[in-house]
C-alpha positions in Angstrom: 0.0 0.0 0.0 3.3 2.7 0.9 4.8 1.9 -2.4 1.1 2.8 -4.2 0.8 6.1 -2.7 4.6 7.2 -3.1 3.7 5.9 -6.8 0.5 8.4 -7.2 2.5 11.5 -5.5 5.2 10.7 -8.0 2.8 10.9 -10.6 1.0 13.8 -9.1 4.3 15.7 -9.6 5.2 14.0 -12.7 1.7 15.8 -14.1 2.5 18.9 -13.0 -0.4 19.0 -9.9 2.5 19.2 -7.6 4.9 22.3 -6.3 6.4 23.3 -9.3 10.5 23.3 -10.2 12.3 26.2 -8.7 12.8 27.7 -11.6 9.1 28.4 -12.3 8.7 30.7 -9.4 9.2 34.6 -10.1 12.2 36.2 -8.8 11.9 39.6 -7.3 11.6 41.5 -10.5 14.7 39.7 -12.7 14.0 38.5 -16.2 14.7 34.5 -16.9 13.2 33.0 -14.0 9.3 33.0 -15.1 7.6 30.7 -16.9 6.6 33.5 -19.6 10.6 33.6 -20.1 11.1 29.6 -20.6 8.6 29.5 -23.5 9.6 32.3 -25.7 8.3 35.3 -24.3 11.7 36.6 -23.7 13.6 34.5 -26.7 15.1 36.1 -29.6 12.8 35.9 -32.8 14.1 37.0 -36.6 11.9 38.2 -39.6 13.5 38.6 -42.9 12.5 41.0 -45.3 12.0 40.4 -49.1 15.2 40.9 -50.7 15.4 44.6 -51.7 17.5 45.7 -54.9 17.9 49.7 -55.2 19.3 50.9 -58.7 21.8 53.6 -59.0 21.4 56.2 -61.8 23.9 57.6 -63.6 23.5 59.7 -66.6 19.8 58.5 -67.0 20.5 54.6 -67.0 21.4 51.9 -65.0 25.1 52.1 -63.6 24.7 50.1 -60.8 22.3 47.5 -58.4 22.4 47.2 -55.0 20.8 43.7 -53.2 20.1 43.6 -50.0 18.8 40.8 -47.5 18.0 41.9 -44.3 16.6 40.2 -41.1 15.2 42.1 -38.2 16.2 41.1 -34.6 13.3 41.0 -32.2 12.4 39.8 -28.2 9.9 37.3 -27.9 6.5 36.6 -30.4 4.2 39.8 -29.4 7.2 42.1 -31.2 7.6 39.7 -34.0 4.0 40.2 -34.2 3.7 43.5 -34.2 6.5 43.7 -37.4 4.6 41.7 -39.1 1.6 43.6 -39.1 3.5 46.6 -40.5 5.8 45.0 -42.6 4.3 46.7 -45.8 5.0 49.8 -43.9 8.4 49.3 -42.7 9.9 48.1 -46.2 8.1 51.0 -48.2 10.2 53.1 -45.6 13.1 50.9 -45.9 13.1 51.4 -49.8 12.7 55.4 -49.8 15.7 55.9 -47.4 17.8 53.0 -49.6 17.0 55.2 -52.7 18.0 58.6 -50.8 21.4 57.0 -50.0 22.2 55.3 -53.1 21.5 58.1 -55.5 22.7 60.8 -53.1 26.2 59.1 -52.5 28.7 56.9 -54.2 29.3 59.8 -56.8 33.2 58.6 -57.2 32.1 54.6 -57.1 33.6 53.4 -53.6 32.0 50.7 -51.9 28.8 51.3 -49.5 29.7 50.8 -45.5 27.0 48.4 -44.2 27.7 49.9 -41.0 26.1 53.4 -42.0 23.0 51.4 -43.6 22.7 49.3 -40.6 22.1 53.0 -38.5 19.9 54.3 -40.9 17.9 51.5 -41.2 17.2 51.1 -37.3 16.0 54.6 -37.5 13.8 54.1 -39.8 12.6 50.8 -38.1 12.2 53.4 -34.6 10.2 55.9 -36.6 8.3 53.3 -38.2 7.4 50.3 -35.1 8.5 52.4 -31.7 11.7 52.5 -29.6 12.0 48.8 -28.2 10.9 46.4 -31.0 13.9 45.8 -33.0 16.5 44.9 -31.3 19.2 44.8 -34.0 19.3 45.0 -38.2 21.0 41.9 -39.9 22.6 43.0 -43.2 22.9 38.9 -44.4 23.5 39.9 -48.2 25.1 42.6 -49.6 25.9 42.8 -53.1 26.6 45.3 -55.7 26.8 45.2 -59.6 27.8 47.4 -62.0 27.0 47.8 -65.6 29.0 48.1 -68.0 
């Protein structure tokens, strides 16, 4: 009969109708300790955008394309949400400031700095979504080709 009751509280705690694991119970204000932090409230989520390709005009043609592939960095699904929702938004914005820069710079033909389209870009994303939902801009593919 002991050995059938320590087998039902066993179970009872295997299920979950039991004090839960110590790492379930909230810590005096600290992130990671919840249970809201375990399942991906507080994990880091991507989106990637279509790719973009700007075009740089020279002279009234084509000198030059530009592709981009860019992933947004995010915390947790309710962000991820919210850049989906204005993802039309964000890459019309995205694609007005590309053009500004492209056709404004580069006059002599040196190489773009990803660093200074990574900054631009996360403004835009701040203007566009608010101040905490992306976290950081992911330039994954950058290339350039010229025409001859």
């Amino acid at each position: 009969m002991r050995f059938v009751i320590q087998a039902l509280v066993a179970m009872a705690l295997v299920a979950g109708f039991g004090p839960g694991p110590a790492w379930s119970a909230k810590h005096d204000g600290k992130k990671g300790f919840g249970l809201e932090n375990l399942f991906g409230e507080g994990g880091t989520e991507f989106y990637t955008l279509q790719p973009f390709v700007i075009p740089i005009v020279r002279n009234g043609r084509i000198a030059r394309h530009v592709s981009l592939l860019i992933t947004l960095e995010t915390r947790g699904m309710a962000n991820k949400d919210k850049i989906l929702e204005a993802r039309k938004h964000l890459r019309d914005s995205f694609l007005r400031d590309l053009h500004g820069v492209m056709s404004i710079r580069r006059k002599d033909g040196r190489a773009f700095k990803t660093s200074v389209l990574k900054k631009r870009l996360m403004a835009v994303s701040k203007r566009v979504l608010g101040e905490d939902i992306v976290r950081d801009i992911l330039i994954q593919v950058a290339l350039e080709r010229r025409f001859r």
